[in-house]
C-alpha positions in Angstrom: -14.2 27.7 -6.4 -14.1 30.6 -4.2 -16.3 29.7 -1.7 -16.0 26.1 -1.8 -12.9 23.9 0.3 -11.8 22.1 -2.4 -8.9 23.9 -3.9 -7.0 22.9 -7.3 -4.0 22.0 -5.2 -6.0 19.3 -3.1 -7.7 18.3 -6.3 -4.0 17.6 -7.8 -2.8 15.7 -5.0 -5.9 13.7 -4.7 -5.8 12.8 -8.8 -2.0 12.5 -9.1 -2.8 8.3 -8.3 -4.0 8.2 -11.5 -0.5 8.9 -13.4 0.9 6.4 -12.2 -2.1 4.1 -12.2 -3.3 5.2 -16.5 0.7 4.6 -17.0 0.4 1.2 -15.9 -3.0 0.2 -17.9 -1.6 1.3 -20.9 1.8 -0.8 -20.7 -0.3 -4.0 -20.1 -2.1 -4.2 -23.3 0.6 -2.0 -25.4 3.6 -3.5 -24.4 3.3 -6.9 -22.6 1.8 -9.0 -25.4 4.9 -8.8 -27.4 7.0 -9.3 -24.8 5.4 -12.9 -23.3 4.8 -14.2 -27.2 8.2 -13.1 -28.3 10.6 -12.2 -25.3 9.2 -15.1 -22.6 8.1 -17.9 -25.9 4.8 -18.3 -25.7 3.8 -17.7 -29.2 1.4 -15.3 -30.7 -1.6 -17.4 -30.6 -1.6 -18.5 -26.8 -0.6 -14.9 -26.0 -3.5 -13.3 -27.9 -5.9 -16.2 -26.5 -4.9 -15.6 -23.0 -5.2 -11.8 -23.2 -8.5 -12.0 -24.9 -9.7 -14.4 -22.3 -8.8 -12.4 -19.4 -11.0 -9.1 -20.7 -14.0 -10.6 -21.6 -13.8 -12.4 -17.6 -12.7 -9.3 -16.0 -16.0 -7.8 -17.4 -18.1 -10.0 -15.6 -16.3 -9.9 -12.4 -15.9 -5.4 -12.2 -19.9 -5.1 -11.4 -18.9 -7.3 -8.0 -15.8 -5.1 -7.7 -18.3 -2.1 -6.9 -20.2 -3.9 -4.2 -17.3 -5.0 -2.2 -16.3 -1.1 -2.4 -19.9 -0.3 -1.0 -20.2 -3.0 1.4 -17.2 -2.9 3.5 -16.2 0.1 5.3 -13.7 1.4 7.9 -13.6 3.6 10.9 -12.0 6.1 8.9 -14.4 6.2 6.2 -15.6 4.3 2.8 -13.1 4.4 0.0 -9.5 5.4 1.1 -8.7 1.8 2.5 -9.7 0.6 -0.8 -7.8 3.0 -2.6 -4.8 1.6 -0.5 -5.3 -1.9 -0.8 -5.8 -1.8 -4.4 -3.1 -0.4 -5.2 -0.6 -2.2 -2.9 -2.6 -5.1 -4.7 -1.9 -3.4 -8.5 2.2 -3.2 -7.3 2.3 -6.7 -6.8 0.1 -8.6 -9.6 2.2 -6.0 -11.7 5.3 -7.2 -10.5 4.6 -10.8 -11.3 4.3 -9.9 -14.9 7.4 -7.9 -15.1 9.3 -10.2 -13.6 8.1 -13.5 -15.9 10.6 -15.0 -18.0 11.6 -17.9 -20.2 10.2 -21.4 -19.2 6.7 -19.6 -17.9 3.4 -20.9 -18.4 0.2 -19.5 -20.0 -1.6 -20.4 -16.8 1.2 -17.9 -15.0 0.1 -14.9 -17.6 -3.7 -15.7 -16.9 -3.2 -15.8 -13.2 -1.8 -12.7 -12.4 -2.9 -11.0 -16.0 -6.3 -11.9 -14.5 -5.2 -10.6 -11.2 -3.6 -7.1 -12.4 -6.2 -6.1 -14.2 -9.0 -6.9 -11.7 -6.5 -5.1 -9.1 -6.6 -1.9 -11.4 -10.2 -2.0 -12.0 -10.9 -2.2 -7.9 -8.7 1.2 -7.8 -10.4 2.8 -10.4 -13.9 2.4 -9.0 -12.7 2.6 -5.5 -10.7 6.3 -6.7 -13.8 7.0 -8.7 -16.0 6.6 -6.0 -13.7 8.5 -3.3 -14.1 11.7 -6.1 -17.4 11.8 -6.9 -18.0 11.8 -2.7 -15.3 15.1 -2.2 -18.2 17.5 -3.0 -22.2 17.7 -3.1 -21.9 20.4 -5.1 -23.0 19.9 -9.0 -20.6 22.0 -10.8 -17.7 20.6 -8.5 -18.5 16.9 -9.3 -17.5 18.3 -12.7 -14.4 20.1 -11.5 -13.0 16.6 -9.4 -13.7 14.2 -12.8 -11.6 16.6 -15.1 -8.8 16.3 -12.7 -8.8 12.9 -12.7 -9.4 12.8 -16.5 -6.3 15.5 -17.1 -3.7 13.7 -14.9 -5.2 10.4 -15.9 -4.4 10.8 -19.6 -0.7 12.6 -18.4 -0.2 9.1 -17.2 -0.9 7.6 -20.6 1.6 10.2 -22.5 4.0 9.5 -20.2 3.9 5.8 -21.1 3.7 6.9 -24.5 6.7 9.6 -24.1 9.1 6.4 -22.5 8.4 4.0 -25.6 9.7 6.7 -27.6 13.0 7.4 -25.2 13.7 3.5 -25.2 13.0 3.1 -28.5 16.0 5.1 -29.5 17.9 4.2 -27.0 17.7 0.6 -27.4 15.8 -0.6 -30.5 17.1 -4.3 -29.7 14.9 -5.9 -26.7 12.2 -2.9 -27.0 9.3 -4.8 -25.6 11.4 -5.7 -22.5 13.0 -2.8 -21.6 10.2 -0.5 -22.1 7.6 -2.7 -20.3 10.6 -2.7 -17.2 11.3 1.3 -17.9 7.2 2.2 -17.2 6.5 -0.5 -14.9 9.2 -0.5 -11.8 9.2 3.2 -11.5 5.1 3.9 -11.8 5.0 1.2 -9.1 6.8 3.1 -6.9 5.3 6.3 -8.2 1.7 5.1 -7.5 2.2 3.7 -4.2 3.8 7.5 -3.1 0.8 9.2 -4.6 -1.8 6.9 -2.7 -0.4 7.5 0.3 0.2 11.0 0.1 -3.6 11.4 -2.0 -5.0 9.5 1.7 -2.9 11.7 4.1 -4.1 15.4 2.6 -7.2 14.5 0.8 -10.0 12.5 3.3 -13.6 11.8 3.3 -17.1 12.7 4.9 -18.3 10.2 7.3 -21.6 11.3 6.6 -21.2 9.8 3.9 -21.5 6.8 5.6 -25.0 7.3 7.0 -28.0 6.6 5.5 -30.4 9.4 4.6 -33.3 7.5 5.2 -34.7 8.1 1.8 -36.0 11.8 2.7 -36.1 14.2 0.1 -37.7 14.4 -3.7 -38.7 11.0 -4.6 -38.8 9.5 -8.2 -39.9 6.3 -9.4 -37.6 3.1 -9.6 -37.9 2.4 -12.9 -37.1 6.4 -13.8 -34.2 5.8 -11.5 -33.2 2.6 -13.6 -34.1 4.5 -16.8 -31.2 7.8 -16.3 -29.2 4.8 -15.4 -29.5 2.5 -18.7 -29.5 6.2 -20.7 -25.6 6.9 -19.3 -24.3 3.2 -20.3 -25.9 3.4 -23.3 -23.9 7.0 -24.3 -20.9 4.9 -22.2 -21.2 1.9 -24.9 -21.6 4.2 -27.8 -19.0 6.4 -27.4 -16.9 3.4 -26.4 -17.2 1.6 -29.5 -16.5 5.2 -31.6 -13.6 5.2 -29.1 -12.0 1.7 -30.2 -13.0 1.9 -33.7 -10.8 5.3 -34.4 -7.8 4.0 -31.9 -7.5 1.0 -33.9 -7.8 2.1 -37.7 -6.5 5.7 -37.2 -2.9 4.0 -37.2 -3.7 2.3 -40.9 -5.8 5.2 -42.3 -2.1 7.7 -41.4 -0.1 4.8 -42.8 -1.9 4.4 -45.8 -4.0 6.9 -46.7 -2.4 9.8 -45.5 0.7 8.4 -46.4 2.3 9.2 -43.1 3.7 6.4 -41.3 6.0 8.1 -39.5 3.4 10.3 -37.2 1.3 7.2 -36.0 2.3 8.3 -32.2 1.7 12.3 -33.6 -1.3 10.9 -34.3 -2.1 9.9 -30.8 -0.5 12.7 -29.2 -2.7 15.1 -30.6 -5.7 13.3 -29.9 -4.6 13.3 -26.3 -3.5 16.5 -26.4 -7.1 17.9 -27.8 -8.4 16.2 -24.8 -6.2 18.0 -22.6 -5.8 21.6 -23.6 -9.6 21.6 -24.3 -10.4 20.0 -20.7 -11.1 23.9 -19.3 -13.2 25.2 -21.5 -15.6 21.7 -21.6 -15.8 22.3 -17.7 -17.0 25.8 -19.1 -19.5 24.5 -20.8 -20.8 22.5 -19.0 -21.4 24.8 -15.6 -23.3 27.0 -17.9 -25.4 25.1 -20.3 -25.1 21.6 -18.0 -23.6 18.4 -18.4 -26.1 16.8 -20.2 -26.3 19.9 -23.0 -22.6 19.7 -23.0 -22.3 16.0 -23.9 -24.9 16.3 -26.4 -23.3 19.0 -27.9 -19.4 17.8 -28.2 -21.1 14.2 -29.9 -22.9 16.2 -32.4 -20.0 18.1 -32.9 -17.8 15.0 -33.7 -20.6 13.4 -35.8 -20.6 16.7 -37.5 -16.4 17.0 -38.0 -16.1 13.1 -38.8 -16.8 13.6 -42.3 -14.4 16.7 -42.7 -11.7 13.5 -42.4 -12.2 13.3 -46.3 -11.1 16.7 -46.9 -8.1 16.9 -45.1 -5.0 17.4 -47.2 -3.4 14.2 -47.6 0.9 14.0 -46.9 -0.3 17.0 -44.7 1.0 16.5 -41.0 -0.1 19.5 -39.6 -3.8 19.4 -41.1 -3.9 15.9 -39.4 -3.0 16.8 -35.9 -5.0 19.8 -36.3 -7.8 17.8 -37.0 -7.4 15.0 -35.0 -6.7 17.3 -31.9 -10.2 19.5 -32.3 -11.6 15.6 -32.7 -10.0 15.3 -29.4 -11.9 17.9 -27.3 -15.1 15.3 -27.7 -13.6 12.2 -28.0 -11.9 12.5 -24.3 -14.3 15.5 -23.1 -17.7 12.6 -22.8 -15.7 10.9 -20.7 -15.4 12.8 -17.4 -18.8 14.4 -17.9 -20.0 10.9 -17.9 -17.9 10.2 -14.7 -19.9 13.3 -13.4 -23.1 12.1 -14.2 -22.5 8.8 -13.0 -22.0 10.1 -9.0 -25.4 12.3 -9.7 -27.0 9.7 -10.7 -25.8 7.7 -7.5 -26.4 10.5 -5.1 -30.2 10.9 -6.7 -30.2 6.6 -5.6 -28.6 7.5 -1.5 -30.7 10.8 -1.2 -34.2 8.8 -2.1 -33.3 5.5 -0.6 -30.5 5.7 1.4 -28.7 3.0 -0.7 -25.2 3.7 -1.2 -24.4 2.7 -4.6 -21.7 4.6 -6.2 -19.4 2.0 -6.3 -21.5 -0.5 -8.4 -22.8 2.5 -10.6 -19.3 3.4 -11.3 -18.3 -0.4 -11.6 -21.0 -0.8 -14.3 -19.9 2.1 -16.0 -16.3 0.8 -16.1 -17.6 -2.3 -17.3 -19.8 -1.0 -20.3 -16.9 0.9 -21.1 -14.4 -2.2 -21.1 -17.1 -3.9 -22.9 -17.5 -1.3 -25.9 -14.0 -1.1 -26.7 -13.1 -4.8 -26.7 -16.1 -5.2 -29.1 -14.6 -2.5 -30.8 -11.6 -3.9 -31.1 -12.0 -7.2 -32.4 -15.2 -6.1 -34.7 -12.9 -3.6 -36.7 -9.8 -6.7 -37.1 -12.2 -8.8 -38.2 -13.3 -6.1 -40.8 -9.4 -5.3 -41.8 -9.0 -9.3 -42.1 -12.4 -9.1 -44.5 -11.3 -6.5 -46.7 -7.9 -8.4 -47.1 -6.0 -5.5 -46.0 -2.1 -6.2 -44.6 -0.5 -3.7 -42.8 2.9 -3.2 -44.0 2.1 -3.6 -47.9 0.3 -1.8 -50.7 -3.4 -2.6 -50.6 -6.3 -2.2 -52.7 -8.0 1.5 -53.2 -11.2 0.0 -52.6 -9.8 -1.6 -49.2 -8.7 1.9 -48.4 -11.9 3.4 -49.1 -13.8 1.0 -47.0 -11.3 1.7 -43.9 -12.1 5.4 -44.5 -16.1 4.5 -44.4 -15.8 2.3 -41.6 -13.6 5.3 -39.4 -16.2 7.7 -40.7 -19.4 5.7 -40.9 -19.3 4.4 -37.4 -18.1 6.6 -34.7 -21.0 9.2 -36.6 -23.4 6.6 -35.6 -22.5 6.2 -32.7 -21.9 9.6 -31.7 -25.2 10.3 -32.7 -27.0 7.8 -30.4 -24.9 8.9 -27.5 -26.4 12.7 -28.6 -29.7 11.0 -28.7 -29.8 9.2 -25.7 -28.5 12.7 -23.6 -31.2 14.6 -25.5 -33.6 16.0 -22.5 -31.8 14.2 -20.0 -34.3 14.4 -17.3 -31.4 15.1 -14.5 -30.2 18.4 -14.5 -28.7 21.5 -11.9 -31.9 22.5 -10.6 -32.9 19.1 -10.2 -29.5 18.1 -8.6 -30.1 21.3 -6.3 -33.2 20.3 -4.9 -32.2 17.1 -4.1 -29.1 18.1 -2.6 -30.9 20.8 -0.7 -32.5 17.6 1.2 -29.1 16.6 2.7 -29.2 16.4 6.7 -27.0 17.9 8.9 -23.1 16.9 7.9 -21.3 15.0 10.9 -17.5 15.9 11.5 -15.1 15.5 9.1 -12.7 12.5 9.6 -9.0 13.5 9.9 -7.1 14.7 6.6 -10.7 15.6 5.4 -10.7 18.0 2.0 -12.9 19.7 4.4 -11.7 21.8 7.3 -13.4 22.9 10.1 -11.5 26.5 9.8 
């Protein structure tokens, strides 16, 4: 950082978006079920149909997401207008939920469900897109995603931290009023940090140009092939992802025989993801990003089955665990952000093709993908086993829970390791190419980048 323009403080203001935005995912799917099949009437089924409905299509319509943010620019650059329309486009499709009531339809909750989530997902590749284009530099790419990651999961304990508040505050109506408490004031929040983010944090317009594919030259299908290896880890540690969110809350419940730290439980996940965030940038601008992502999924593979050992009734051994589980559970995430823009800027320096919007759309997408399947895989299982929440179960339904949180986040972790393993992309590479770069034109106005 000390020779570089980007500062931490820049980095901050151009990430702080993402509170508000991460805020405002989780309350969707955490809070507004309940509240339109309880609060508004629309029954659990046609609640859970509608929802379920609406991910599987938003799936299929992110990848086109990422080539309207590539296609269309301004005169003041690529992204920032997107980043502004999006979320001026979030605020409103948000709104429309929050403000549904008695006597609505489902087509109402598909509509602008449908349209708020599709709203969210153009800001997150559009902002995605904006950071991995604030530096050419490899070990800064780095730097930019674990800001975004850091503030981005702030966002989701604040959500978090207000469902606790309300909940004490006003048991009765919880759904409503915590859904109303997150969702009016990160709509205000998000729409200040956009515009501040766009005023003091601006683009390259040479970023606009075309390189006309000079530079160190690889294959298509090698291109193709770094590609498919990234949403394959993506996928993998995806589903690992979903299967511990969902069965973590029972295995506490049941096993541990601690139903009243469910939301400790989450916390120090989180919080491993967070206080950990430094030294995973650490590691990765001295052994690379690919090294480091191998590393933190064999180390989770490796530390899964420790989960038998832990003392059970024993809150502090959980978190403990759960929070060192933490560091590579959330830490794959921004690398893979990171190696998603090098993979991209490998396409624009060969080719010219600017692509990082649909690279980072597809890796949204494969992301979405993995923990929906996730998801419903591991209620189906629960519903096998015969297992019900809030009564005593079977020791052999508790043991197969304990495999399953085990058994399949190691696999997967491992195939994300695999897949990583001699990653043909690395620094030097990533140098090389980057050494290729022609001459940058002047910085729009409120670039990151000063002339001084």
């Amino acid at each position: 950082m000390a020779n570089s323009d980007i500062t931490h403080w820049r980095l901050f203001v151009f990430a702080a978006p993402l509170i508000a935005a991460s805020a405002l995912g989780f309350m969707v799917p955490t809070y507004l079920p309940t509240l339109f099949a309880a609060d508004v009437g629309l029954g659990l089924s046609a609640t859970a149909d509608t929802f379920r409905s609406v991910s599987l299509l938003e799936i299929f319509v992110i990848p086109f997401l990422g080539l309207l943010v590539d296609g269309f620019q301004s005169r003041r650059g690529r992204r920032r207008h997107w980043v502004l329309v999006s979320a001026v486009l979030v605020a409103v499709t948000t709104s429309m939920l929050l403000i549904a009531g008695p006597g609505i339809t489902t087509v109402y909750l598909a509509w602008w469900l449908l349209a708020s989530q599709l709203a969210l997902a153009l800001f997150l590749v559009a902002h995605l897109s904006w950071g991995a284009e604030l530096s050419s530099s490899y070990n800064e790419q780095t730097l930019v995603q674990a800001w975004r990651h850091v503030l981005e999961k702030v966002g989701v304990l604040s959500a978090l931290a207000a469902g606790v508040v309300v909940s004490q505050i006003r048991p009765q109506g919880f759904y409503l009023t915590t859904a109303e408490g997150i969702g009016w004031p990160f709509i205000v929040a998000l729409l200040i940090f956009v515009l501040i983010a766009i005023l003091f944090v601006g683009e390259r317009t040479d970023r606009n140009a075309d390189t006309g594919g000079k530079g160190v030259r690889s294959t298509r299908s090698s291109r193709i092939g770094v590609l498919i290896r990234l949403l394959v880890a993506a996928f993998a540690i995806a589903i690992a992802t979903g299967v511990i969110g969902s069965l973590v809350p029972h295995v506490a419940t049941h096993v541990f025989k601690l139903p009243q730290s469910i939301g400790f439980a989450y916390l120090a996940l989180l919080g491993g993801g967070l206080i950990f965030v430094p030294l995973v940038v650490g590691l990765s601008y001295r052994f690379g990003k690919h090294r480091t992502l191998t590393g933190l999924a064999i180390a989770n593979a490796i530390g899964l089955p420790l989960f038998y050992v832990v003392p059970g009734s024993s809150v502090a051994m959980f978190g403990v665990w759960l929070g060192l589980f933490g560091v590579g559970l959330f830490g794959g995430i921004f690398l893979l952000n990171s190696m998603i823009a090098d993979c991209a800027e490998q396409l624009r320096l060969e080719t010219g093709k600017q692509r990082m919007g649909l690279y980072f759309a597809l890796l949204l997408a494969t992301t979405k993908l993995g923990l929906i399947m996730a998801f419903y895989a591991t209620q189906a299982f629960i519903l096998h086993l015969g297992f019900t929440p809030f009564q005593n179960n079977s020791q052999v339904a508790l043991d197969s829970m304990m495999h399953a949180l085990i058994g399949v986040p190691l696999l997967m972790y491992l195939v994300a390791a695999w897949v990583m393993w001699n990653f043909p992309t690395d620094r030097e590479q990533q140098g090389e190419m980057r050494s290729t770069l022609p001459e940058r034109s002047a910085p729009v106005r409120g670039d990151l980048y000063t002339d001084s």
